[in-house]
N, C-alpha and C positions, 0 to 999 in steps of 0.2 A: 504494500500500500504506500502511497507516495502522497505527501501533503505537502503546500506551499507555506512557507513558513510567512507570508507575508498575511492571506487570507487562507487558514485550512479548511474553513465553514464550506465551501460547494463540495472540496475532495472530501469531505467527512461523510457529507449529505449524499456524493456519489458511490462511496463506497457500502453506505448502510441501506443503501437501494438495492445495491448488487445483493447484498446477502440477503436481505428481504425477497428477492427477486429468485436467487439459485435455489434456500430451503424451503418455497411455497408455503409460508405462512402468513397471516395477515398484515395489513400495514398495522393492524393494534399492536404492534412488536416493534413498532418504529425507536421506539427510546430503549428497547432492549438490545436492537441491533447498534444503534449507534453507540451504546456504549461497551459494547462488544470490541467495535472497531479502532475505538480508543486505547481499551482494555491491548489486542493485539498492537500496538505503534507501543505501548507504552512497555511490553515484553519483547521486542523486536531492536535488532540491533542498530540504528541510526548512525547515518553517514552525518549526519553534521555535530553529533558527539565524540565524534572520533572513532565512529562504529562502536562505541560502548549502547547498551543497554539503560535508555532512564529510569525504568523501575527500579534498575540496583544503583545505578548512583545517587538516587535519593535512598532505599533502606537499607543497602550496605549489600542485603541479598541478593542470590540468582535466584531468579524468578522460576517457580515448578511449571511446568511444562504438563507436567504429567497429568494436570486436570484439565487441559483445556480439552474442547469436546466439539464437533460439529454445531453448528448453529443451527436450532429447528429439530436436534436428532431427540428422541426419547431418552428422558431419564427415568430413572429409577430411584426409589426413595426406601431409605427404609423406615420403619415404621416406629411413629416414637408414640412412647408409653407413657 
């Protein structure tokens, strides 16, 4: 995903289309996609950071990978008591 560091707002807004678009869900998903989209730039390694990661250079952390999950896919929950 590629955003203009001058205005990111249309490439935010075009990319949270595309994913509303690919995993056929409603536009009522529209704030859940776009903060998806954030969510990925912000675990993604950036060329005008010096290719570092801004999630870790704000909490110190590498960001887990391991939860992130298709957009639109089925979850499973477990069941709390």
């Amino acid at each position: 995903m590629k955003t203009n560091r001058e205005n990111p707002t249309p490439a935010l807004r075009h990319d949270a289309s595309t994913i509303l678009q690919h995993s056929k869900v409603s536009d009522g998903f529209w704030a859940e996609a776009l903060l998806t989209v954030v969510h990925i730039i912000n675990v993604s390694l950036t060329r005008s950071l010096g290719y570092k990661i801004p999630q870790e250079l704000q909490s110190g952390k590498t960001p887990d990978y391991g939860k992130l999950q298709i957009f639109g896919c089925e979850v499973s929950r477990a069941k709390l008591d």
